[in-house]
N, C-alpha and C positions, 0 to 999 in steps of 0.2 A: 277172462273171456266174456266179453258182452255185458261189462259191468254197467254200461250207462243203459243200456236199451233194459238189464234188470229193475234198474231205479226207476226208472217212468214208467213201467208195467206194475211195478212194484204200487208206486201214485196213483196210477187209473183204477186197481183194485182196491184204494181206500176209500172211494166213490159209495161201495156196496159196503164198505164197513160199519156194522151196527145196524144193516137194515134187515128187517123180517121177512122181506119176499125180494123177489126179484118183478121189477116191474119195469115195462115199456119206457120210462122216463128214465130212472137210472141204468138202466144198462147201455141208453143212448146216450149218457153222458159219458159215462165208463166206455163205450166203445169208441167216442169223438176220442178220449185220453187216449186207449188204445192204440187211434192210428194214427195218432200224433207223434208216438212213440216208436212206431214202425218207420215212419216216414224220416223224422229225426234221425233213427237207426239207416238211413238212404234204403229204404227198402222200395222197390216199383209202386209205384201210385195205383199202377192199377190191380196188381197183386194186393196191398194194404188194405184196400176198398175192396175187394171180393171177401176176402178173409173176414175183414172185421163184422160184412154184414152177414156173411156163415155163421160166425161166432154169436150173434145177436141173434137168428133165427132159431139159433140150438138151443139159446138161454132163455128165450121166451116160450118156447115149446116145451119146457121140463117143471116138473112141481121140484120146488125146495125140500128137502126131507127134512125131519124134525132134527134128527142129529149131526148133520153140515148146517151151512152159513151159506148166503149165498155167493161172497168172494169165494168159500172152498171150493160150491160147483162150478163157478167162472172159471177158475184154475184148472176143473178138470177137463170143461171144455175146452179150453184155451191150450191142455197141455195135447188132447188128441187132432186139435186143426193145426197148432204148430208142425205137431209130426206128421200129420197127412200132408203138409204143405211142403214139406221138406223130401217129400218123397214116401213116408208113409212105412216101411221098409228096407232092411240094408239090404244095398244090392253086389252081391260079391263078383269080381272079374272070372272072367269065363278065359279060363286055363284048361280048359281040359285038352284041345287040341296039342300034340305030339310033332313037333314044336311051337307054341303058341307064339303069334309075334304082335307087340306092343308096342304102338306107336304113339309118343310124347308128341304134344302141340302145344304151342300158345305163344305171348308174347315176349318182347326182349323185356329181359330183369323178374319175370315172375316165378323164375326159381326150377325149370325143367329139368336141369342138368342135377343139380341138389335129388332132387323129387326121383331122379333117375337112379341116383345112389340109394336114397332109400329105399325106393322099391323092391330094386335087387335085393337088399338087405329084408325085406320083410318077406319075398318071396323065396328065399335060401331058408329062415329060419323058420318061417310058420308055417310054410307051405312044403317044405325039403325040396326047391325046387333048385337046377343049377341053370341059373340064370346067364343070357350073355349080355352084355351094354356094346351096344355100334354106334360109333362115336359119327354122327350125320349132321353135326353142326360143320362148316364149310368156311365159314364167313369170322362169326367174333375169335379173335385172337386167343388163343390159351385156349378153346372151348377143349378141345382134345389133349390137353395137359389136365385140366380138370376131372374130367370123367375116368381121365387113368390114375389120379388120384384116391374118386369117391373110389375106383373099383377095387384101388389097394387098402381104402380103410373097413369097405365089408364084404371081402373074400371072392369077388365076385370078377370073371374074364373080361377084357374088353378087346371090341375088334375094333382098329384105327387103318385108314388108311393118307396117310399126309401126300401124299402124290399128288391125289381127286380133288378137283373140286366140283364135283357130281354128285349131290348126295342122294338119287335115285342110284347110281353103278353102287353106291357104296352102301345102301340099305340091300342091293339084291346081295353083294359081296357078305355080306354080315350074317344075313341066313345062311347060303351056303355055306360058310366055316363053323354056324351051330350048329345046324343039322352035321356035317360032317365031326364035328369034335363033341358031337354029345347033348346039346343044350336042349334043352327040353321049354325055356322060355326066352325068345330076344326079345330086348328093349332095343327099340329106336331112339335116342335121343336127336331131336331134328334144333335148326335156328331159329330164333326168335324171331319173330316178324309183325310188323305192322297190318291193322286191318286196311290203311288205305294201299297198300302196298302188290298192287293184282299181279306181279311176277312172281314173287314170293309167296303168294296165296297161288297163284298155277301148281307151282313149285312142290308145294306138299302136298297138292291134290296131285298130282304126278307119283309122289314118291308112298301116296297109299295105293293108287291103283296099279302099281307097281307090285307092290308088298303084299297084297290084301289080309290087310293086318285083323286078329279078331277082336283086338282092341284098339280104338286111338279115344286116347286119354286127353284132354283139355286142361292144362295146367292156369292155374290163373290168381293174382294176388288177392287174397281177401281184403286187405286196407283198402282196394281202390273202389270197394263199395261196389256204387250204382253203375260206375264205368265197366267195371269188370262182363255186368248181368248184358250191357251191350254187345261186348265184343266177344261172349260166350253165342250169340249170337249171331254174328257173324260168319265166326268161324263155324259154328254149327251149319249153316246152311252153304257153306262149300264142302264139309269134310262129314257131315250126317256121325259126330263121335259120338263114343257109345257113353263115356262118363266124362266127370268134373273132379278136379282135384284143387282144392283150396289149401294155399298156402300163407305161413303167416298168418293162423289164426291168432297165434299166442301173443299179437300182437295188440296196438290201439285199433282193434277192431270193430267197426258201428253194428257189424251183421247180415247188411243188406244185400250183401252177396249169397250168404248160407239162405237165407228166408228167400229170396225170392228166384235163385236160377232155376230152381226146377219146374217151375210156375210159366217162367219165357222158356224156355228151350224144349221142355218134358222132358230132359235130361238125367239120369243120378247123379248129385254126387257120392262120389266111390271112396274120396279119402281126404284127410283132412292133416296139414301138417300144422306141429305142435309146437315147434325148436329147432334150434339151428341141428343140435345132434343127428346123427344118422338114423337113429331109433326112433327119432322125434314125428312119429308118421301113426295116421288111427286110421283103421278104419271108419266110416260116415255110418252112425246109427242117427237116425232120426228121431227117434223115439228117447235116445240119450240126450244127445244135444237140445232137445224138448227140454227137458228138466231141466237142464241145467239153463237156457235161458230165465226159466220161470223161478231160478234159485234155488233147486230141488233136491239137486246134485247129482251125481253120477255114480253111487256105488260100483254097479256090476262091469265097468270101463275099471276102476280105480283095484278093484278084485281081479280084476284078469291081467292088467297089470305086474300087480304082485305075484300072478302063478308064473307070469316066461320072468320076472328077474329069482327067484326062491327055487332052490333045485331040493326037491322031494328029498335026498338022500340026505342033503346037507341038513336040512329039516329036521329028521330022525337023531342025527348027532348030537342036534343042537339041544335037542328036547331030552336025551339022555343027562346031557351035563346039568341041564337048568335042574332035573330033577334030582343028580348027585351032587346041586348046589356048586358044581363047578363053572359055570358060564364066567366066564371074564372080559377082560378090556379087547381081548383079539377078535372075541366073536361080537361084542360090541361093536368095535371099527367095521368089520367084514359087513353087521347088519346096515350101519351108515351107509356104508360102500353101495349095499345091494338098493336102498333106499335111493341114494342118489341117481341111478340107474334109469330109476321109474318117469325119470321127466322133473320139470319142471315144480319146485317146492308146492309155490304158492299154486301149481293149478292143477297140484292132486289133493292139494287141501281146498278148493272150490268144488271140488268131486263126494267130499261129504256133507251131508244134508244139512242146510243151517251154519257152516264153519265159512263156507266162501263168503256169504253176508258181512261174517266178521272180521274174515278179515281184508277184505276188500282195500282198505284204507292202509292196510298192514305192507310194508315194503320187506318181501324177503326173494333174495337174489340165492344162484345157484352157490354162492359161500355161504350159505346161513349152517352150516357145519364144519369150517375152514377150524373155527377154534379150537373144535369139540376133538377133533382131528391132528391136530396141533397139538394140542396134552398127552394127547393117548399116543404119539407117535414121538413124544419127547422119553416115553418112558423105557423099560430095559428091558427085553424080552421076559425077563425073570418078575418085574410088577407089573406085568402085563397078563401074565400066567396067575399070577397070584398077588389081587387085587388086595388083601391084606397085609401083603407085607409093606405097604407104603407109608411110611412114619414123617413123622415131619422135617426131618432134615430130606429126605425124598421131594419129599411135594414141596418145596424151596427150590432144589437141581429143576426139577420138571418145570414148575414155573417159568426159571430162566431162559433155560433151554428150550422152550417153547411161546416165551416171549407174551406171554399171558398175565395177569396178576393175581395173584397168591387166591386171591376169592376164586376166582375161575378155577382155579385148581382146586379149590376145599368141594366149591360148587356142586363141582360134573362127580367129583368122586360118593358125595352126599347121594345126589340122584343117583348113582351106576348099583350105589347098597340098598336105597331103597326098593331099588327097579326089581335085583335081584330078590330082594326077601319076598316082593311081593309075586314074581315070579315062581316063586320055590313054593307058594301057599297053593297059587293055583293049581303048579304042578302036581301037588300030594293026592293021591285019592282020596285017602281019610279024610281028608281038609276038605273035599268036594264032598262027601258022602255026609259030613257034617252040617255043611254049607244046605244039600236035597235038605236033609231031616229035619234043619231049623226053618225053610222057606214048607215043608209040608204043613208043619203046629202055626205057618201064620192066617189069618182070615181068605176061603179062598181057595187053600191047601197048595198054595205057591204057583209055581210054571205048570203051566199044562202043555 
């Protein structure tokens, strides 16, 4: 995410490397770097140029402390104008109305009907809402096989009517059958439409002020950059929506749509998709995505994460066994499982501080555990239970059977004892109580 607009930021703060102060001439050279970097990134010219000269007025007006550098304080100011620029604070959807109704916008191919699946899906599970999807595209072919699709893969009602080709009768039709069967949130999914297009653009200003929706959402591609920050635009000043939903970030993304819509529309954005999966959908923190341009990463995103895929109870189990040394290849595969869950390999490992840098250059696709998975699921329930009885005529069948070669197999099984001994050290008290006492006797008297 935003590997190239890292690297030239990255550049511009070598400018300040090695120097003692911060002073009027390097910071204007580092900030010419800066918004060369922004602008390459397609971010708005005239957004780039307010910023960078913010960024220069904050840096010249601060003394250097003896214990930072001055690229460190550039970075800190740089990481609180990113997140002021971006909005400054997450701005959560306003659900509380009983039945709140949500109205999807934006253009053909930028992903509404997707973006409508997962909604539903983020608003069923983190919000306990029961969502309804009214299928209000009219026009592209299949729109309404789709969205009866997304709604069969995340649990979630849809109202369709193939009759209409009204999608004002069939947005007021849509409420009435939630309110009436319960739903406590509709989504609108409307057509994709052209901004030159003023029928179409009547058309959904028709079918809000019909609805009087308390949200209408702006769906819009992130790849398309600087096109995108326009036609946010547009559509803003017929339909006054309340947020921005960027989709495809996880793509070859420049950025210049995250950095600068907020700045043309004074819009939020509200959410950010990550993958095709239906999961694949974040919340918009501004203060996260800060860091993580500046390469900083995203811990408390990458933590939260790991709490909705990890079930507490399963947790407690797992931690019994590790510490009667029983963990095996099942709870193994099951943690794979819950890992793979979380998204995207390589862009929850960009999520910790210093590791995306690394591996930037590093190619790892949603298989990078096909193998690991493959071995463990060649084996027999009974050396899967008991990870010791695998001899070597064993790990020969497994091999086979799982189409791997004999090293892969000594491999995973090497790491899976190591993982485990070391596992079983941390779990002991005594071993931690050992571990306090020797870190008290060193210089210091250990953690405080």
């Amino acid at each position: 995410m935003f590997d190239n607009l890292q690297d030239k930021l990255e550049g511009a703060f070598k400018v300040l490397k090695g120097q003692g102060s911060i002073s009027e001439i390097n910071v204007a050279e580092t900030m010419k770097e800066i918004r060369k970097a922004l602008l390459d990134a397609d971010v708005n010219y005239k957004t780039a140029k307010t910023f960078t000269e913010d960024v220069k007025q904050k840096a010249l007006g601060q003394n250097v402390l003896t214990a930072i550098s001055p690229g460190q304080l550039l970075t800190k100011i740089m990481n609180d104008e990113l997140t002021a620029l971006m909005g400054g604070s997450v701005e959560e959807l306003n659900i509380k109305q009983n039945p709140t109704v949500i109205l999807i916008a934006g253009l053909n191919g930028a992903g509404k009907t997707t973006f409508t699946g997962k909604l539903a899906l983020h608003l069923k599970s983190q919000k306990g809402k029961k969502p309804l999807l009214v299928a209000g595209d009219v026009y592209r072919p299949a729109a309404i096989d789709q969205l009866e699709v997304l709604a069969g893969q995340v649990g979630a009602e849809v109202y369709t009517n193939r009759e209409s080709t009204d999608p004002v009768a069939i947005a007021m039709e849509g409420i009435a059958h939630g309110k009436k069967n319960g739903n406590n949130v509709i989504i609108i999914d409307t057509a994709g439409r052209l901004t030159l297009d003023d029928a179409l653009m009547d058309e959904i200003a028709e079918v809000k002020k019909a609805t009087q929706p308390q949200e209408i959402l702006f769906v819009v591609d992130a790849m398309t950059g600087q096109d995108a920050v326009n036609t946010a635009k547009v559509f803003n000043d017929r339909l006054d929506f309340t947020g921005v939903v960027l989709t495809k970030l996880d793509g070859d993304t420049r950025g210049g749509a995250a950095l600068s819509i907020k700045s043309v529309v004074n819009k939020p954005i509200k959410f950010i998709g990550t993958g095709e999966k239906m999961d694949a959908l974040d919340v918009f923190y501004p203060d996260r995505m800060a860091s993580r341009i500046l390469g900083m990463g995203d811990v408390i995103s990458l933590v939260e994460r790991a709490q909705q895929q990890f079930d507490e109870k399963e947790a407690a189990i797992l931690q019994k066994k590790i510490r009667k040394n029983k963990f095996d290849f099942n709870d193994f595969l099951s943690q794979i499982q819950q890992i793979k869950k979380m998204g995207n390999i390589k862009d929850l490992m960009g999520m910790i501080p210093g590791v995306g840098k690394m591996m930037k250059n590093v190619d790892i696709d949603d298989n990078a555990f096909k193998g690991i998975e493959s071995i463990i699921q060649s084996m027999t329930p009974h050396e899967r239970e008991n990870p010791d009885s695998i001899n070597q005529s064993r790990r020969t069948r497994i091999s086979k059977g799982s189409g791997t070669d004999m090293t892969e197999v000594n491999k995973l099984i090497k790491q899976f004892e190591d993982m485990r001994k070391m596992m079983k050290q941390f779990s002991d008290p005594s071993a931690m109580a050992k571990m306090q006492k020797m870190m008290k006797g060193m210089p210091g008297g250990g953690m405080r």
